[in-house]
N, C-alpha and C positions, 0 to 999 in steps of 0.2 A: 568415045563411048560415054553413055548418060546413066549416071546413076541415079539410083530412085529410094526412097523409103518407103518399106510396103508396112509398117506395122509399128506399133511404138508401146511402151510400157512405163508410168511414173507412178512413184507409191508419194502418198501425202509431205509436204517439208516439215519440220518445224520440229519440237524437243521429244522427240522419239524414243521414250524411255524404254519401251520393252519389245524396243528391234534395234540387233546389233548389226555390225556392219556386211556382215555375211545372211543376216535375215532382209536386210536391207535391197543386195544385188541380188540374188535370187527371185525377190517378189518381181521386182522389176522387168528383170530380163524373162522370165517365165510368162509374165503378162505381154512381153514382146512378141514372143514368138507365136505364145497363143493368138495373139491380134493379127500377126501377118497370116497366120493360116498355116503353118511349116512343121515339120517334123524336128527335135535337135539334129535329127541325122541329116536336115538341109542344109543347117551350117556350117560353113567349109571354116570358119577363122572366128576368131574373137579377142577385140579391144576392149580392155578395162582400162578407165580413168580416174586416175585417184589421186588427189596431192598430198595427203597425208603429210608431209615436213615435222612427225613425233606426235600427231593426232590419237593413229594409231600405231598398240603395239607389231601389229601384224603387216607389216610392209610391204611385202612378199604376197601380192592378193592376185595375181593374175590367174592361177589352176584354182583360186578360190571359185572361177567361173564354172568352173567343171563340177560341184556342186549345185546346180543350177537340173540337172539330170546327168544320170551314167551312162548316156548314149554323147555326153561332151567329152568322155575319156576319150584323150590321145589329139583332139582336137588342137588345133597350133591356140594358140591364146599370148596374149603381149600386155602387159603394163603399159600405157604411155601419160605422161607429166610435160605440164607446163604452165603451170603454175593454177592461175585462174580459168585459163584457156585450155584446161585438159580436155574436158567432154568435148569439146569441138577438135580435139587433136586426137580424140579416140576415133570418132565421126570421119575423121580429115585420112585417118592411115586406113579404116576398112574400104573409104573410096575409091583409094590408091590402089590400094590390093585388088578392088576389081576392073579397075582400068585397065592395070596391068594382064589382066586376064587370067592372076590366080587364083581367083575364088568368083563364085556366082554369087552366093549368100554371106553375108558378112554379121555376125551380133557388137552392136557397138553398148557399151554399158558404160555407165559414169557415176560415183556411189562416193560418200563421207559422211566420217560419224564425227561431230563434232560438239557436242551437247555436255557428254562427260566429264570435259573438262572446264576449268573457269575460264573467265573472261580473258584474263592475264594469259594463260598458257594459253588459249586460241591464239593471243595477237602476235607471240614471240613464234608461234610453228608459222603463223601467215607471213611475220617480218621476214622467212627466208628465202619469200618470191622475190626482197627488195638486194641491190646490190652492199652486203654485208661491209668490204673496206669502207665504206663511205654512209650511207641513211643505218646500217647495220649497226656501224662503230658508233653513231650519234643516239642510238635509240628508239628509231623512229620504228612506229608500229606502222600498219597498214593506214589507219586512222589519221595518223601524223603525218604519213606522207601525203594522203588526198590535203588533209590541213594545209600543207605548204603548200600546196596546186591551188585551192580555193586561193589563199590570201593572197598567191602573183597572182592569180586572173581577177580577183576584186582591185589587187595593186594598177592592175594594168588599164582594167576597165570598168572601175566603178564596183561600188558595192551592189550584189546581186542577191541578195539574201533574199528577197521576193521570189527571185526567180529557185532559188533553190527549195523554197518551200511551196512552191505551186507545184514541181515535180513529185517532191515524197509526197504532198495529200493526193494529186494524179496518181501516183501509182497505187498509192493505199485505198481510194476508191475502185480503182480498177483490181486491186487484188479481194477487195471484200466480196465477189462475185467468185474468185476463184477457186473454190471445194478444197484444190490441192495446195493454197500457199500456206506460208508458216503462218502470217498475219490475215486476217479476214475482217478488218476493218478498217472503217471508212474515218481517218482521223480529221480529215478538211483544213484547209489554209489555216487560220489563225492558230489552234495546235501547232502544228509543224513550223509557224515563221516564229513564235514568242519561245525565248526562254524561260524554260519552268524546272518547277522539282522536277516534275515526270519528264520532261526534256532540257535537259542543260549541256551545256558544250561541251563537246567532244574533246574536238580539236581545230584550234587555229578560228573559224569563223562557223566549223561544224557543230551544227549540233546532234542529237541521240538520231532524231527523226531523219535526219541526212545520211546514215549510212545504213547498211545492209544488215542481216541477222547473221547470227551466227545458226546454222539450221543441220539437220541430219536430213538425209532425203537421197534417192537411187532413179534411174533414167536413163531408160535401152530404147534402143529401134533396130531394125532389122532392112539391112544396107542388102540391094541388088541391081542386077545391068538391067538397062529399059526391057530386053529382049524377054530377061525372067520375069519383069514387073507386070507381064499381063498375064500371067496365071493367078494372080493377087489380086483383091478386092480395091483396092488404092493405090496407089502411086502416088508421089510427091518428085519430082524432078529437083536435083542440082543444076539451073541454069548455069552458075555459076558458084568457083569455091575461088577464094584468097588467103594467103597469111603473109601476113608482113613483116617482121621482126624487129625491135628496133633495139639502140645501144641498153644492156642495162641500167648502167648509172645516169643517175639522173642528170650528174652536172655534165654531160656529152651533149645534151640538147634541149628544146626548148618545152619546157613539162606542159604550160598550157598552150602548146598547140597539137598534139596529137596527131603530129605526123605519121606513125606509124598508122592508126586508124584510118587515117585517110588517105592514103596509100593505099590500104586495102581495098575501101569503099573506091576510089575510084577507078584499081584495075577491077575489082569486083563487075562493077558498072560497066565499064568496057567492054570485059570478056561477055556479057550478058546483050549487049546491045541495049544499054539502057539507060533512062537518066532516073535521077533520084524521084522526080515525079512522077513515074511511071508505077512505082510501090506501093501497093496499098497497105501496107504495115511494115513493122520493125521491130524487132524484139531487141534490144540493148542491154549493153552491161552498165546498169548502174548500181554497181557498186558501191556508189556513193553519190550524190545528186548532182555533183556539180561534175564529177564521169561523164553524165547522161548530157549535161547542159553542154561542155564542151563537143560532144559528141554530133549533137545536132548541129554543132561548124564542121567539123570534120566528116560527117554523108555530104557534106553541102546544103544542107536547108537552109544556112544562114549564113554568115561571114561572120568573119574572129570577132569574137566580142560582142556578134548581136543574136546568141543563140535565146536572147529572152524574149529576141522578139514572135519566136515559134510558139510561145506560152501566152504573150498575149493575145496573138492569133487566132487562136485554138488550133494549130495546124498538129499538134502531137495529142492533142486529145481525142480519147476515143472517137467521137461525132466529128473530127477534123478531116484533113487533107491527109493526114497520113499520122494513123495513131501509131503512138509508142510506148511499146508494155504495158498492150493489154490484160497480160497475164497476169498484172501487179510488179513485175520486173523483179530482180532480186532485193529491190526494198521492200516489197510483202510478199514476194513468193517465195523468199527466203534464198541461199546463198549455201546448199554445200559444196564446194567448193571444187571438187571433182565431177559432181554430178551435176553442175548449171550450164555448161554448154549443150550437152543432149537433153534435158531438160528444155531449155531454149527452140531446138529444133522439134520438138514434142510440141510444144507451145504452136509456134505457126504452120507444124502440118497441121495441125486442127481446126484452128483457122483456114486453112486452103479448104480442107476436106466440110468447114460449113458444120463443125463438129466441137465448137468450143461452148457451148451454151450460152450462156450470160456474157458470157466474155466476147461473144462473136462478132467482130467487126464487119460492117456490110461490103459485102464486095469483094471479100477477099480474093484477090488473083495473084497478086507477086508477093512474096515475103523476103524482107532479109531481117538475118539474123549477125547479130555482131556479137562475140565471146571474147574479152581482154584476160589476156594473163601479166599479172603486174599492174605497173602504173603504165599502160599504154604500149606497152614493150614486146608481148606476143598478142598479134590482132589478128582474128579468124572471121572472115566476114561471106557467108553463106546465101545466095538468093535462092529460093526456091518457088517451084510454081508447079500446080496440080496437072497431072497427066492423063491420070484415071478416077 
């Protein structure tokens, strides 16, 4: 059975001072359902994704959905987490549910409020996507562990810091277009490669410009069988869904190769009958730049060690062979962190549907989408392709 997205909902990213986390999923998911056409009483089921790890006090947000309208009372509703990769693991469980043939209509939501807090206490709730005996016990923040990935892949193969800041000014020109990201500007190469006041290092060979915001931001769509998808104004087809999983701790395997992603991508690609040139876009988690750089080895555009050469190509740039993050990615569309997988998937149905404005890449026929929980550890890789 082929599932479809018929409607989709994203309210603005970025430091959302006077919407909380329950103003948040509701705008969202309401504009979902209104965009697919549906009544609440069409919805048989509903996924929320939320990583929260002490973000929020309210942990407990799953009947928070049912706030959304009183025609959701009684409705089954589920939490689902995984770390980074929740919104694609909210997406992943309401597919399942109609494969299975218990529901026709599915609301997937994906919602974090993260702004309230400081920088410090963001990075200590994020550090408990990482294996705690071990990068936990050492310290290491989210930041600190992409750090040690950058410095083995510069160890391995050269300093790439070119190539890391040709990605963040790409994504930060492709998010200045985007209404909905956090960041809406265009910083351009020499910004993003120099260390400055306004950009100093992060961590390890990272700098400011190299990783992701910290953002508030919510993102529903409304999951059904092909069969229900033609009483709907759109459709979007799952050609293909994967998740891959990999060891959590780091020292079990090899961090810059992203075995798990590629595993994904390339049963992804299998189960699709396709090869990576056949995509005319990609939406990616980069998280952090040198995420995104490894990642273009692990779809296969390039081999280990030579994903720079896709940037000096132009093959990931907008106008290229096959742009990636168009939408600004989560370095300018910002990064709540429960809500950037379905977010993700919002992104390139709009693209399919010829419906992204500015951001609209020509041609769009195939999209995948790749959502990382972790450092590479839960990989959700999504193709999708317009139906209706």
């Amino acid at each position: 059975m082929t599932v479809c997205i018929v409607g989709w909902g994203h309210t603005k990213f970025g430091k959302l001072e006077d919407q909380g986390l329950e103003d948040l999923l509701v705008s969202a998911a309401n504009e979902a359902i209104a965009d697919a056409g549906v009544a609440p009483e069409d919805i048989d089921a509903i996924y929320v994704a939320t990583f929260n790890a002490g973000m929020s006090e309210q942990d407990f947000i799953s009947s928070m959905a049912l706030q959304v309208n009183d025609a959701f009372r009684f409705t089954p509703s589920t939490r689902v987490e995984n770390a980074c990769g929740s919104g694609s693991a909210a997406v992943f469980q309401g597919a399942n549910l109609i494969e299975a043939g218990r529901a026709r209509r599915v609301l997937a939501i994906g919602v974090e409020k993260m702004t309230h807090l400081s920088s410090a206490d963001v990075g200590r709730c994020l550090s408990r996507a990482s294996y705690m005996p071990e990068e936990g016990d050492q310290g290491l923040t989210f930041p600190g562990i992409f750090g040690v990935v950058a410095g083995k892949y510069f160890q391995e193969y050269g300093d790439h810091s070119d190539a890391l800041a040709q990605i963040a000014a790409k994504n930060h020109k492709n998010g200045s277009v985007n209404p909905l990201a956090h960041m809406q500007k265009d910083f351009g190469f020499d910004f993003c490669r120099a260390e400055s006041e306004k950009n100093p290092l992060v961590a390890g060979p990272l700098k400011r410009t190299d990783c992701s915001m910290i953002s508030d931001g919510a993102a529903a769509i409304v999951l059904c069988d092909e069969e229900t998808a033609q009483d709907h104004d759109k459709a979007i087809a799952f050609r293909a869904r994967q998740q891959a999983n990999d060891y959590l701790p780091m020292s079990k395997r090899d961090v810059i190769a992203f075995e798990g992603p590629a595993t994904a991508w390339r049963n992804g690609l299998s189960e699709a009958c396709l090869t990576i040139d056949d995509m005319s876009l990609v939406e990616t988690h980069d998280c952090f730049t040198i995420a995104e750089l490894i990642q273009y080895e692990a779809m296969g555009l390039a081999a280990p060690g030579k994903g720079a050469e896709v940037l000096a190509d132009g093959t990931v740039y907008k106008d290229g062979k096959l742009p990636v993050n168009a939408s600004g990615g989560l370095k300018a569309k910002g990064h709540p962190v429960g809500a950037t997988g379905v977010s993700m998937h919002v992104m390139a149905s709009r693209q399919l549907m010829n419906d992204a404005g500015e951001m609209q890449v020509k041609d769009a026929k195939l999209a995948g989408v790749f959502n990382m929980g972790g450092a590479a550890v839960a990989n959700y890789l999504s193709i999708l392709e317009r139906v209706k």
